[in-house]
Each structure stands twice: as structure tokens, then as C-alpha cells.
SERO-672321 format. One record per atom (N, C-alpha, C, O): residue in three letters; residue number from 1; y negated, z negated, x. Coordinates in Angstrom, 3 decimals. Atoms other than C-alpha are relative to their C-alpha. Last residue first. Layout:
ALA NUM Y Z X
...
This chain:
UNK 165 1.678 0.065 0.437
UNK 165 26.691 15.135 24.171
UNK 165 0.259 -0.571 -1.173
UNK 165 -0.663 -0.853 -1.939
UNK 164 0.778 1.015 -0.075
UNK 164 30.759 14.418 25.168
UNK 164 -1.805 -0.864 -0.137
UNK 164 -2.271 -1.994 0.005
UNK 163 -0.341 0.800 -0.133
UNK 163 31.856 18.129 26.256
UNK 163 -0.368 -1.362 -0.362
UNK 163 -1.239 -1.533 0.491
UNK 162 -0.305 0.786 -0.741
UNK 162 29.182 20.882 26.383
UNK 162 1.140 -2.035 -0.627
UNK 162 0.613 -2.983 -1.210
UNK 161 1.040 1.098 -0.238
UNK 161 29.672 23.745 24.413
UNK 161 0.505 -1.679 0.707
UNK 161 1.600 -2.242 0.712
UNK 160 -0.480 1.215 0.540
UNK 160 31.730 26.486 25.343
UNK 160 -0.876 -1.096 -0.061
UNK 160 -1.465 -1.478 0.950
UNK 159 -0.209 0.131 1.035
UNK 159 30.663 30.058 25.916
UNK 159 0.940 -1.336 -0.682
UNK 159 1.760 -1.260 -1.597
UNK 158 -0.700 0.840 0.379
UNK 158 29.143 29.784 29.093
UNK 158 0.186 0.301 -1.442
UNK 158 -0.868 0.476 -2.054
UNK 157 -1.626 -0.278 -0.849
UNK 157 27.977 32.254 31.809
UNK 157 0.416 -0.904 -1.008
UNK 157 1.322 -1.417 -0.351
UNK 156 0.149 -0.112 -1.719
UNK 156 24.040 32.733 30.178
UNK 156 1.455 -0.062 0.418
UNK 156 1.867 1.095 0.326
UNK 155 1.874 -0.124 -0.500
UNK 155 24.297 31.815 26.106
UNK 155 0.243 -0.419 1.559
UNK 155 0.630 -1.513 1.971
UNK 154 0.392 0.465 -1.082
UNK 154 27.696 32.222 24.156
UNK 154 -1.431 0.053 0.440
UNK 154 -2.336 0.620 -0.173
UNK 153 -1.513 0.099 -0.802
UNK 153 28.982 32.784 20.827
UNK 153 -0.373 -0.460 1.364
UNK 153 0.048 -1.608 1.512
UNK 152 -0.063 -1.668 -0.715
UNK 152 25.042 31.688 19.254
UNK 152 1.682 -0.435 1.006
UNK 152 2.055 -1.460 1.576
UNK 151 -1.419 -0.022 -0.247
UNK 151 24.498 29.219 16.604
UNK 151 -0.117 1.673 0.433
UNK 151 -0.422 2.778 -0.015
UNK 150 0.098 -1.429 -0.179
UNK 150 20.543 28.023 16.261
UNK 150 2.038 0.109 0.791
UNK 150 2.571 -0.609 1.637
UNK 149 -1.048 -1.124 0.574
UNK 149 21.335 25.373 14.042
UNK 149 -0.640 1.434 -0.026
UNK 149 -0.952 2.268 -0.876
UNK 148 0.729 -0.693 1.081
UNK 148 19.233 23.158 15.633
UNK 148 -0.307 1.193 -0.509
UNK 148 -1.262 1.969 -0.528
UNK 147 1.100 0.619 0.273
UNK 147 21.894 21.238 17.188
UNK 147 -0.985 -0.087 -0.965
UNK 147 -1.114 -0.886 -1.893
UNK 146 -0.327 0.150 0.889
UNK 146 23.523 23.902 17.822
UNK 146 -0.114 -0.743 -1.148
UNK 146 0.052 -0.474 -2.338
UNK 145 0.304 -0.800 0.413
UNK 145 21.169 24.884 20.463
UNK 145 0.518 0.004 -1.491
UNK 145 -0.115 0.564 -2.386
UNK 144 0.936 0.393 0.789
UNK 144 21.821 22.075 21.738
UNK 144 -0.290 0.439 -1.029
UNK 144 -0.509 -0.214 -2.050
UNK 143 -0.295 1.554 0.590
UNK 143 25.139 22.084 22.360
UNK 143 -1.047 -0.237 -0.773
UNK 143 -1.054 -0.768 -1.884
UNK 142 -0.889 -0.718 0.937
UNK 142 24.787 26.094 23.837
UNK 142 -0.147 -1.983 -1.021
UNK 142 -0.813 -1.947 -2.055
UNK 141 0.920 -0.766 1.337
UNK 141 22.036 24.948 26.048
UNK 141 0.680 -0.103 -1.052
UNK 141 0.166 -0.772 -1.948
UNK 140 1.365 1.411 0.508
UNK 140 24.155 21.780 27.373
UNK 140 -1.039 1.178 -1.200
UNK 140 -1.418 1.065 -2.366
UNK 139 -0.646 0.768 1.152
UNK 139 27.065 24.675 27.902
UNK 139 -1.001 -1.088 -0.659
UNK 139 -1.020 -1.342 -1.864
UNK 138 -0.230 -1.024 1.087
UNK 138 24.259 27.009 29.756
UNK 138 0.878 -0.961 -0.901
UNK 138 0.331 -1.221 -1.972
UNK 137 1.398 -0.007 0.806
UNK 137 23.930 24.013 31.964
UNK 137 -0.184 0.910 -1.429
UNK 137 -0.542 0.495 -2.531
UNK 136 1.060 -1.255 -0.153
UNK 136 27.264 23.879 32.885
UNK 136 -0.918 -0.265 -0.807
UNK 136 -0.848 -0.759 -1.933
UNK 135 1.179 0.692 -0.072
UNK 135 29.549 20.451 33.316
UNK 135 -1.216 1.515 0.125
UNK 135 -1.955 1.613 1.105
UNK 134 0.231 1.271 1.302
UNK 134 32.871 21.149 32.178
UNK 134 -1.262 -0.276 0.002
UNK 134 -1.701 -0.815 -1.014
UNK 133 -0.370 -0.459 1.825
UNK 133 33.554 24.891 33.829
UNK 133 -0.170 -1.076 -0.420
UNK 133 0.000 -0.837 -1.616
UNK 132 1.767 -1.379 0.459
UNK 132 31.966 23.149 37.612
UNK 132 0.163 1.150 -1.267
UNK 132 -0.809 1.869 -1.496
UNK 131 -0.631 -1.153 -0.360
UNK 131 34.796 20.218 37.291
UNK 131 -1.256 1.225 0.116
UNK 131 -2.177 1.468 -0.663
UNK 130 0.176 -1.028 0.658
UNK 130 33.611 17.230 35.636
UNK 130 1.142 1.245 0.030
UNK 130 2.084 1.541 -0.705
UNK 129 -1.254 0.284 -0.160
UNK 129 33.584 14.581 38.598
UNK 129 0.833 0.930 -1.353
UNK 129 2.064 0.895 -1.358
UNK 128 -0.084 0.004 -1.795
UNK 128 29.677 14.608 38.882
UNK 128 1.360 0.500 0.143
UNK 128 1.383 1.372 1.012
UNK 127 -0.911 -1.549 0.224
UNK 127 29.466 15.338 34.742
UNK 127 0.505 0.257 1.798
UNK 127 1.092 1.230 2.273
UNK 126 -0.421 -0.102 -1.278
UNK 126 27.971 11.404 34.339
UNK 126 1.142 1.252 -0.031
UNK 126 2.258 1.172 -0.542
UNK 125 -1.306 -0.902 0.539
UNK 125 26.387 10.502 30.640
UNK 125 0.274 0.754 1.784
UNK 125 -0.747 1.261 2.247
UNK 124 0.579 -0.629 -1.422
UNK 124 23.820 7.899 30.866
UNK 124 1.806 0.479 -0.052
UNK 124 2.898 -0.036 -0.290
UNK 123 -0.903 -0.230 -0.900
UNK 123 23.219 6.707 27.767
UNK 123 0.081 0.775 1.141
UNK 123 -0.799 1.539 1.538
UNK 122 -0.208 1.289 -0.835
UNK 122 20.437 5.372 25.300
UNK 122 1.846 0.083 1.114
UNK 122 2.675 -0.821 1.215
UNK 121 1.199 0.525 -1.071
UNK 121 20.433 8.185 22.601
UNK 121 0.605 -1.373 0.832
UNK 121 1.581 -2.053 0.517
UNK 120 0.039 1.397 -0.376
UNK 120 23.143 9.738 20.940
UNK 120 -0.808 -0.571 1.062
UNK 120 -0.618 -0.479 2.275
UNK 119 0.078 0.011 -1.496
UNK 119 21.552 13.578 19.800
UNK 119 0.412 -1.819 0.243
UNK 119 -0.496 -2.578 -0.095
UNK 118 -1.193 -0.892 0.414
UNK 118 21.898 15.082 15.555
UNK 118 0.503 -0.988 2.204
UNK 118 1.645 -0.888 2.653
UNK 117 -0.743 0.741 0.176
UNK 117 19.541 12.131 14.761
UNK 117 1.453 0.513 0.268
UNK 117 2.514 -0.009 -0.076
UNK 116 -0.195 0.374 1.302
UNK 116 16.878 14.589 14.421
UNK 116 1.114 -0.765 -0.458
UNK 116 1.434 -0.666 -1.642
UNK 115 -0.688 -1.344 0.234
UNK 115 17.212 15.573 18.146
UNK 115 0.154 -0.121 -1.846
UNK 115 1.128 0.420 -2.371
UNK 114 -1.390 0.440 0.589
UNK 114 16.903 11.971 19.171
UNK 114 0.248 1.430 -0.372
UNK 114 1.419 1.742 -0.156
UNK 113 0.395 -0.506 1.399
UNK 113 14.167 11.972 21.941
UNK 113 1.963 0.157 -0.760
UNK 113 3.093 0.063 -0.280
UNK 112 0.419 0.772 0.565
UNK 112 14.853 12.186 25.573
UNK 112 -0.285 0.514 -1.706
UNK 112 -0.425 1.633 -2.201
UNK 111 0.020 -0.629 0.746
UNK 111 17.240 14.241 28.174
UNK 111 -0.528 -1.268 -1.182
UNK 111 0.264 -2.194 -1.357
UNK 110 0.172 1.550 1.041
UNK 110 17.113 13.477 31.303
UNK 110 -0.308 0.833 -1.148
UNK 110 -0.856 1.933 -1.087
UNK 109 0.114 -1.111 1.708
UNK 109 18.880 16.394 33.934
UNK 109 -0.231 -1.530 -0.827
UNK 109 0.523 -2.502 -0.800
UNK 108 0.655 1.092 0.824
UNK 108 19.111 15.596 37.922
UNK 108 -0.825 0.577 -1.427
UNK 108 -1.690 1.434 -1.605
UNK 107 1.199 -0.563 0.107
UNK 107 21.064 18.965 39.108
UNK 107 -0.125 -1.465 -0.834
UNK 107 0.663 -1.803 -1.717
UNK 106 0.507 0.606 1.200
UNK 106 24.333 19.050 40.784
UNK 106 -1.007 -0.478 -0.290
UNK 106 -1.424 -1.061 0.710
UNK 105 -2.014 0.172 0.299
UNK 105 26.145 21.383 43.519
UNK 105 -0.652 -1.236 -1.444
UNK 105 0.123 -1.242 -2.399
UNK 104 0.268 0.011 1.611
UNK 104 22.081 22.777 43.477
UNK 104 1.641 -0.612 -0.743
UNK 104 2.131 -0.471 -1.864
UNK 103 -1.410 0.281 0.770
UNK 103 21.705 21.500 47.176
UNK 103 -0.444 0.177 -1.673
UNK 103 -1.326 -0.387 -2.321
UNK 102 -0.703 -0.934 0.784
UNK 102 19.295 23.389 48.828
UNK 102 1.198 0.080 -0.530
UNK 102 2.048 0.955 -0.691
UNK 101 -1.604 -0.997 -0.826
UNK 101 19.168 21.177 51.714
UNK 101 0.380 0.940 -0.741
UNK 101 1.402 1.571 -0.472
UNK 100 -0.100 0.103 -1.174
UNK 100 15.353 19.782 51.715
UNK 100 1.231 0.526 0.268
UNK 100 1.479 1.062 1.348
UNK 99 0.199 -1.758 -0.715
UNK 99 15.465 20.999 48.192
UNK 99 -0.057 -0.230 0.883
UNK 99 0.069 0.933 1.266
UNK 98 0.669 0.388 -1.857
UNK 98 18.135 18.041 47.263
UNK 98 -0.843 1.086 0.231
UNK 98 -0.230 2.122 0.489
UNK 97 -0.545 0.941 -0.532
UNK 97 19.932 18.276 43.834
UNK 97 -1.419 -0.812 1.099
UNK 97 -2.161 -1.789 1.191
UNK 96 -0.905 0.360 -0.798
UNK 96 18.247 21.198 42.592
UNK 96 0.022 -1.230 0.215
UNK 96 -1.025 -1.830 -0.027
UNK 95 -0.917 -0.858 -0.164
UNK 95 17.206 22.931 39.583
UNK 95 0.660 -0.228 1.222
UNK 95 1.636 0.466 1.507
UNK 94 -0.078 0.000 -0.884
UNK 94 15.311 19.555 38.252
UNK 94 0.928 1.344 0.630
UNK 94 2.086 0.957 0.474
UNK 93 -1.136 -0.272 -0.884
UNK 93 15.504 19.000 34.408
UNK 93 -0.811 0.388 1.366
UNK 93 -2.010 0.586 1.175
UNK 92 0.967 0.298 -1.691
UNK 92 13.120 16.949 32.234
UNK 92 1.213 0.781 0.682
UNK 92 2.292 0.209 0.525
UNK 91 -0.667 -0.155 -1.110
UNK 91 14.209 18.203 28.864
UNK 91 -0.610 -0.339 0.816
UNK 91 -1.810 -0.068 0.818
UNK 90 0.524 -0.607 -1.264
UNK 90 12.569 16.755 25.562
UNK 90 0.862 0.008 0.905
UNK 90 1.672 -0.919 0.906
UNK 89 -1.006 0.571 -1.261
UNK 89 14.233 16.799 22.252
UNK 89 -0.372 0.213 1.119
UNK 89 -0.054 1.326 1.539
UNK 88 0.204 -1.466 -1.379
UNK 88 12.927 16.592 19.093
UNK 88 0.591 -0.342 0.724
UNK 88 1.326 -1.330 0.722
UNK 87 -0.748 -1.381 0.356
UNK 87 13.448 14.519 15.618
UNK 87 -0.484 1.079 1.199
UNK 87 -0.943 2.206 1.014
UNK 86 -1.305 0.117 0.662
UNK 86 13.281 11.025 16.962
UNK 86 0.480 0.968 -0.424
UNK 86 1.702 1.113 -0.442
UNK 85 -0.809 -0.151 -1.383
UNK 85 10.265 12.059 19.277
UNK 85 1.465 -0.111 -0.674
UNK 85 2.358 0.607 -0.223
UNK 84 0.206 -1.248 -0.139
UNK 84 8.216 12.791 16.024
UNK 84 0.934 0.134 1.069
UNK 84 1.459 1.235 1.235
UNK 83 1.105 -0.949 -0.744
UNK 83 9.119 9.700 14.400
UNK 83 0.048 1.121 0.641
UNK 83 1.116 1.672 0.375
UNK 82 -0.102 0.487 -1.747
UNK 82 11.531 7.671 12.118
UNK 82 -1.636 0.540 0.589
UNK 82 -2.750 0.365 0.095
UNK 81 -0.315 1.042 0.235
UNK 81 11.804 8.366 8.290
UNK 81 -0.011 -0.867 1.771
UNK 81 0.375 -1.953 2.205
UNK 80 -1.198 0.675 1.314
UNK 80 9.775 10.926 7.554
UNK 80 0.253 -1.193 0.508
UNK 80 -0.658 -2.015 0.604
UNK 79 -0.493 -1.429 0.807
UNK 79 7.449 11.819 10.833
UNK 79 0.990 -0.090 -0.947
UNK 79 2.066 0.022 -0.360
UNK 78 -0.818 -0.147 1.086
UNK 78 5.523 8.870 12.446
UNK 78 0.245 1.444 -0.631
UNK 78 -0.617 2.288 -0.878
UNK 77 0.041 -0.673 1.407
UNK 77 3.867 9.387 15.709
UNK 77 0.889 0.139 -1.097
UNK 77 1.731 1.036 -1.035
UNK 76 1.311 0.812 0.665
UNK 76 3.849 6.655 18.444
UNK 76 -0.471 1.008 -1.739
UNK 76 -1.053 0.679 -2.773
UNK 75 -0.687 1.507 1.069
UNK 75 7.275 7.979 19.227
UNK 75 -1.035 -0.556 -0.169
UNK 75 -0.705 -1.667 -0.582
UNK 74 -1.298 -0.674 0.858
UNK 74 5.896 11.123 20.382
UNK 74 0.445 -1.222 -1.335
UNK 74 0.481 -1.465 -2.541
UNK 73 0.512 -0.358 1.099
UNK 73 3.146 9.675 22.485
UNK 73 0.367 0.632 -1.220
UNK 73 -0.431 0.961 -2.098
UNK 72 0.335 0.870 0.221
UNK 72 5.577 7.624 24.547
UNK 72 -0.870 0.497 -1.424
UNK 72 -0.716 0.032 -2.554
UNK 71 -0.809 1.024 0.628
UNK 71 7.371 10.593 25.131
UNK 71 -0.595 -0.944 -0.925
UNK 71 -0.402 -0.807 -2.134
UNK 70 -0.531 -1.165 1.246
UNK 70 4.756 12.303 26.358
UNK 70 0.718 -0.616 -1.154
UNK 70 0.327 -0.936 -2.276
UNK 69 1.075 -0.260 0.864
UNK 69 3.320 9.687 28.673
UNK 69 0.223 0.981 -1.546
UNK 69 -0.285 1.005 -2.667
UNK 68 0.180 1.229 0.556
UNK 68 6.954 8.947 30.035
UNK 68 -1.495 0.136 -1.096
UNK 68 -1.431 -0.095 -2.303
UNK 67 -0.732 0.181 1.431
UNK 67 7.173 12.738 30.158
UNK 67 0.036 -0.932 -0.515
UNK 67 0.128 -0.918 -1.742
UNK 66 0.544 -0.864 0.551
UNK 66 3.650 12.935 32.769
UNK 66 1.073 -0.254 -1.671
UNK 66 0.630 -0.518 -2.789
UNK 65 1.202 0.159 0.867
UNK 65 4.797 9.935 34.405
UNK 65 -0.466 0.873 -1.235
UNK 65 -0.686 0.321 -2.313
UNK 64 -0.795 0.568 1.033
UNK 64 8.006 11.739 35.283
UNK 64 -1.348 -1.039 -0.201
UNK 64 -1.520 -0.777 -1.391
UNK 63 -0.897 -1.138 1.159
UNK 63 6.026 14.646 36.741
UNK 63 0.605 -1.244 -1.437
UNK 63 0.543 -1.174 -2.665
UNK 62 0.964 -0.710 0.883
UNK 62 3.576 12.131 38.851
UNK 62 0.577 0.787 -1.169
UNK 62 0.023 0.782 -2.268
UNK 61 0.342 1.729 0.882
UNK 61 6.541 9.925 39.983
UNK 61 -1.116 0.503 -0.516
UNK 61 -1.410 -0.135 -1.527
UNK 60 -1.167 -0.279 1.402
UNK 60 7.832 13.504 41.206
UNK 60 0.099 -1.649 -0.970
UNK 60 0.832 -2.203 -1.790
UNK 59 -0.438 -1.351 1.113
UNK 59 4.693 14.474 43.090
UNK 59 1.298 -0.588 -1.231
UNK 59 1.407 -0.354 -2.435
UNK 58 1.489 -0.129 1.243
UNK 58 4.400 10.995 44.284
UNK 58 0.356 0.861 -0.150
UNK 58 1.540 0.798 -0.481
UNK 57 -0.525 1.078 0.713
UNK 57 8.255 10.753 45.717
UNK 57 -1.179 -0.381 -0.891
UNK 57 -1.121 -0.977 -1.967
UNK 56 -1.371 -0.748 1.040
UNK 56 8.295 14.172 47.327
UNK 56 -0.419 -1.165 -0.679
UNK 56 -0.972 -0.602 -1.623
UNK 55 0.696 -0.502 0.516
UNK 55 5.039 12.808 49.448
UNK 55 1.057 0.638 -1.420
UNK 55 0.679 0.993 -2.537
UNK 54 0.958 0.902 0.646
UNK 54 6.535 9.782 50.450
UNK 54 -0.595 1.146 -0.842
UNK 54 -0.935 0.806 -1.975
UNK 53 1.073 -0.015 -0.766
UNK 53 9.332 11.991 52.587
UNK 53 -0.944 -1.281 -1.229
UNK 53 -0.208 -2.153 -1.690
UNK 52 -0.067 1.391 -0.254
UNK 52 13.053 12.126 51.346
UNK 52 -1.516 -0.835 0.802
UNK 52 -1.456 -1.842 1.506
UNK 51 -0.270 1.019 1.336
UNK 51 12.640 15.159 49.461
UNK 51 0.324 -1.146 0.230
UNK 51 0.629 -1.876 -0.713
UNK 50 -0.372 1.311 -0.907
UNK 50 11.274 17.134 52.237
UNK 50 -0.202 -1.360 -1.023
UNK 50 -1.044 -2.226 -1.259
UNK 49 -1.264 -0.500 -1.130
UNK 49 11.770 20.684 51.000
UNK 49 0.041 -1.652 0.865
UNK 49 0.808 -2.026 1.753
UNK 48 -1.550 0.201 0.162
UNK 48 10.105 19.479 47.816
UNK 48 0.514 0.354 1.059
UNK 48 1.718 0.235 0.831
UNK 47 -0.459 1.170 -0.199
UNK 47 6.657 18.292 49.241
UNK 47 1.562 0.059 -0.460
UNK 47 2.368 -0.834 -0.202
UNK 46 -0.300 0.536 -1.496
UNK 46 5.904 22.026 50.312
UNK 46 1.029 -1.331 0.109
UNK 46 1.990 -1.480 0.863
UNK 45 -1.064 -0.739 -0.702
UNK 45 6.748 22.877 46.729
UNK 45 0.066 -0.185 1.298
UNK 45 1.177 -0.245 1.826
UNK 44 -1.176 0.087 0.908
UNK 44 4.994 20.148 44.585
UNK 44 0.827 0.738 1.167
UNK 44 1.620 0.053 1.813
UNK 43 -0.671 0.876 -1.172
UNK 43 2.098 20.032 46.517
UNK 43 0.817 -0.044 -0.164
UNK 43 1.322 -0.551 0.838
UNK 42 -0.163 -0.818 -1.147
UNK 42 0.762 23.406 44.408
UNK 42 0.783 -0.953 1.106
UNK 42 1.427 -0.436 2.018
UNK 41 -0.965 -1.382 -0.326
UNK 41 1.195 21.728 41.581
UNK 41 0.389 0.807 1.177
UNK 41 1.487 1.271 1.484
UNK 40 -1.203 0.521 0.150
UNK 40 -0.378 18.386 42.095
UNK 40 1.362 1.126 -0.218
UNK 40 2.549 1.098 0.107
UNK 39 -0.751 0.001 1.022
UNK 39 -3.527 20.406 43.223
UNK 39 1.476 -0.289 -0.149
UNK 39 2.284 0.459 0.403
UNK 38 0.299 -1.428 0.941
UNK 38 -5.624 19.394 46.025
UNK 38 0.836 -0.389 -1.407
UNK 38 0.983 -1.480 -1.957
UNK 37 1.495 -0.300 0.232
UNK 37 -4.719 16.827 48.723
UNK 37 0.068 1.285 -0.542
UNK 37 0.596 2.284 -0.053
UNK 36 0.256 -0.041 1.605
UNK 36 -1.309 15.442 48.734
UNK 36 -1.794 0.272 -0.732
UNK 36 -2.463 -0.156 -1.673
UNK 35 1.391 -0.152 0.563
UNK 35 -0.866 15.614 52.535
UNK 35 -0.104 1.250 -1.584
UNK 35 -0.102 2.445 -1.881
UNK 34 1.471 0.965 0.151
UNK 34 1.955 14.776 54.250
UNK 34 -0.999 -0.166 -0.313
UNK 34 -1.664 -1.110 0.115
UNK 33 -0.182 1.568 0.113
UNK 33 3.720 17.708 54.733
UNK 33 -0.591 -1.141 0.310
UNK 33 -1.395 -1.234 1.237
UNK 32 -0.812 0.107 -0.909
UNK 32 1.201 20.716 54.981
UNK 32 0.690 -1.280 -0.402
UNK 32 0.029 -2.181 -0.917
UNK 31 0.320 1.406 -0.730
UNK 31 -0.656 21.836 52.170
UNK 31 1.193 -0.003 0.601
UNK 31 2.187 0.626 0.240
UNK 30 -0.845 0.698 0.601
UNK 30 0.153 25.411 51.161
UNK 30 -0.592 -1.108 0.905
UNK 30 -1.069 -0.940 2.028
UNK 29 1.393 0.614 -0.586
UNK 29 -2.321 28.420 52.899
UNK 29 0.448 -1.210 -1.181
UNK 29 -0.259 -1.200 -2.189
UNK 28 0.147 0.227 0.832
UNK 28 1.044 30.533 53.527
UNK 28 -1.484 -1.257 -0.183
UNK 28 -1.900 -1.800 0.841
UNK 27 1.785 0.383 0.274
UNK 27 0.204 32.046 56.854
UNK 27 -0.087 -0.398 -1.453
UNK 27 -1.130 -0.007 -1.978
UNK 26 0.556 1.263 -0.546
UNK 26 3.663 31.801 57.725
UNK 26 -0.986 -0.659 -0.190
UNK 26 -1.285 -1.849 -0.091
UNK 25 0.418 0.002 -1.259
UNK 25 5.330 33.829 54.949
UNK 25 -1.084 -1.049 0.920
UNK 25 -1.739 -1.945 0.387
UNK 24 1.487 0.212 0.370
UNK 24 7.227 32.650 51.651
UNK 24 -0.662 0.435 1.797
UNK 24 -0.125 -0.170 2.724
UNK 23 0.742 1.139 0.153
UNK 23 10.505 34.277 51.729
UNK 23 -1.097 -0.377 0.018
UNK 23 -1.809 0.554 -0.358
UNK 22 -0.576 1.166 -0.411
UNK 22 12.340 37.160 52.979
UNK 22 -0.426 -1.823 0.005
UNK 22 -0.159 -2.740 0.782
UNK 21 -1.358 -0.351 -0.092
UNK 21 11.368 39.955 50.561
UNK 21 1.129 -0.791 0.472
UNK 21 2.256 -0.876 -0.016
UNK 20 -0.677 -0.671 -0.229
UNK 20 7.970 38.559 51.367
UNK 20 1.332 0.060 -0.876
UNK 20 1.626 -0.934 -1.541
UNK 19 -1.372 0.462 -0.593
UNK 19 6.099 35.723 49.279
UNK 19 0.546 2.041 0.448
UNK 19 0.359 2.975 -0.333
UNK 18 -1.176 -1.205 0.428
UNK 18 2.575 35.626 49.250
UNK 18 1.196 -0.371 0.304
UNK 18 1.508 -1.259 1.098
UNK 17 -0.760 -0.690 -1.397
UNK 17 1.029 32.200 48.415
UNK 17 0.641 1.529 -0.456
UNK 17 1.096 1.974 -1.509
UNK 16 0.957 0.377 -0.891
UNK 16 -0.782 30.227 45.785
UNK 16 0.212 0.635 1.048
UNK 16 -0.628 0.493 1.936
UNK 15 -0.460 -0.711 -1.535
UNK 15 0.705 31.362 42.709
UNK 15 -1.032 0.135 1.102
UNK 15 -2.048 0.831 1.083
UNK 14 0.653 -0.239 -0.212
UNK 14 0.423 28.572 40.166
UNK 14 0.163 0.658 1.307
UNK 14 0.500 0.141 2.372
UNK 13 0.336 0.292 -1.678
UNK 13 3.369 28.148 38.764
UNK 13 -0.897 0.245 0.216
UNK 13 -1.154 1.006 -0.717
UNK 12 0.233 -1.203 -0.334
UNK 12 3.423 28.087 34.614
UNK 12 -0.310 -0.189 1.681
UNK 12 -1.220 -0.952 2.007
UNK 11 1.318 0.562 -1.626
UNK 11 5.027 24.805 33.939
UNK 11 0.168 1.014 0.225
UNK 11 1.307 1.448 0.396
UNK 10 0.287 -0.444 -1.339
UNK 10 6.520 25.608 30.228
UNK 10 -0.707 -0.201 0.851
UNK 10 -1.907 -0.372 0.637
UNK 9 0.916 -0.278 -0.913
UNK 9 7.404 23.255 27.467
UNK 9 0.412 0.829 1.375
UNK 9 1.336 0.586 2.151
UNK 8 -0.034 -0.066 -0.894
UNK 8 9.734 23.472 24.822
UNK 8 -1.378 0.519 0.917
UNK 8 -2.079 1.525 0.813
UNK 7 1.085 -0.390 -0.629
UNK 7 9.611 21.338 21.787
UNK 7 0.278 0.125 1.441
UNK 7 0.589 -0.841 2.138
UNK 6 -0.360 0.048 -1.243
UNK 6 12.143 21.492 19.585
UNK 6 -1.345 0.006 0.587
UNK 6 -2.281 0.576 0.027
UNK 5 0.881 -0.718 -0.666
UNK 5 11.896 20.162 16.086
UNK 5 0.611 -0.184 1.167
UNK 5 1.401 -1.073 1.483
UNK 4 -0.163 0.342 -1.404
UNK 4 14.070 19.167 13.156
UNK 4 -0.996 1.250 0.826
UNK 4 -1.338 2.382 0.487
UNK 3 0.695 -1.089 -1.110
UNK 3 13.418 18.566 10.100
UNK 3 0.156 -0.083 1.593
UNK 3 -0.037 -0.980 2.414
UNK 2 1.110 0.892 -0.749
UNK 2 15.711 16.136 8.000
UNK 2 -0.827 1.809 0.716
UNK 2 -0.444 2.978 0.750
UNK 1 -0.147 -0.264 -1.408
UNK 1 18.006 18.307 5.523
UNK 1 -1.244 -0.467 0.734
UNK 1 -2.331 -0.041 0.344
């Protein structure tokens, strides 16, 4: 049996602001649109509500830099018969669509690395037209999860795994 690895990373937020009951308040002390000065984290959330701006588009060419770099260093490491990225599986996911409109109706999701050969690489797999029961995130967990033979009846609203992975 090959080895298989997951590797999940967490982005711990950096809490820069209070947030009320009703949201973040005025005197939040957040860079203002247009201005990428300070920490790439903290620009992250002003610059998402205006996801068609210049500043949305560094922050998130900084993020996917960050997995291209990852990646890259993955598959530069041999592990049996392939490499280290060949038996894992990185997520890049996004929880919304659009945050300028708070669209989550579908969520930009890349999914790299081979999964120990258990994952078809090099496709672009399209759930737009789906149905919202064919295309759940929880079903992608559940797929994976099986993956590496962690086997659970369901995980979050879904007990079916995902379709075509």
C-alpha cells in the first residue's frame, strides 16, 4: 500500500478589528481600498469586497503564488515511486464566488497533487450546472476522505460522495 499523505493547512486570521453583533464597526483601523500597505493578510478582507478592483487581484495573485510555490516544492521532493505532491492533496478553496456581492451560489475550488494516485490529475471538472445536491463541498470532503481511507457515513449536510472526482 503506497503512503499516502494529507496536508492541511490553516490561515490563522489575524484579528485586526472589532466586530459587533452587526458586523465589523466604523472605526475598523483596516486599510482602505486601494492601498496594499502593511500586512497581506489583513488587505485581504477590505480588498475582497471589491473583487473587481487591482487590489483584490494582488492579494489573490499573492495566495496563488504562495500554492504555486508549494506545489512546486512538493514535486521537487522524491517519495517511492513519484513525489511528495503525487501522494497529497492540496486545497486552494475560496468560500465565495464574488465578496463584493456575497455570492457563495459557487465557490472557486483547485485541487493539486495526486492523492497517491487515488486523484485524476490535469482537469477541470465543472459542477455550475450540477444541481446544489451534486455539487457540495461536504460531498468533495466525503471523496476525499475516502481517499485516505478515512470512511465516514456522512460529513457536514452530505452523505454522498462527490460524483466524477
Amino acid at each position: 500500500m503506497r503512503s499516502r499523505r494529507f496536508i492541511a493547512t490553516r490561515r490563522l486570521p489575524i484579528r485586526c478589528h472589532s466586530e459587533s453583533g452587526k458586523g465589523v464597526r466604523r472605526s475598523s483601523p483596516l486599510p482602505p481600498p486601494g492601498s496594499l500597505d502593511g500586512c497581506i493578510t489583513i488587505a485581504h478582507h477590505p480588498a475582497s469586497h471589491y473583487d473587481e478592483g487591482d487590489d483584490y487581484e494582488k492579494v489573490s495573485r499573492y495566495y496563488v503564488s504562495q500554492l504555486a510555490y508549494l506545489a512546486t516544492r512538493l514535486n521537487e521532493m522524491p517519495e517511492g515511486e513519484g513525489t511528495v505532491l503525487d501522494n497529497s492533496c492540496l486545497m486552494f478553496v475560496n468560500n465565495m464566488w464574488s465578496g463584493s456581492k456575497h455570492d457563495s451560489s459557487k465557490v472557486p475550488l483547485l485541487l493539486a497533487g495526486g492523492l497517491g494516485g487515488s486523484l485524476e490529475t490535469g482537469r477541470v471538472l465543472d459542477f455550475t450546472n450540477s444541481g446544489d445536491d451534486n455539487r457540495k463541498l461536504c460531498s468533495l470532503y466525503l471523496s476525499l476522505m475516502d481517499r485516505m481511507d478515512v470512511k465516514l457515513p456522512q460529513f457536514g449536510d452530505s452523505d454522498v460522495r462527490l460524483a466524477g472526482l
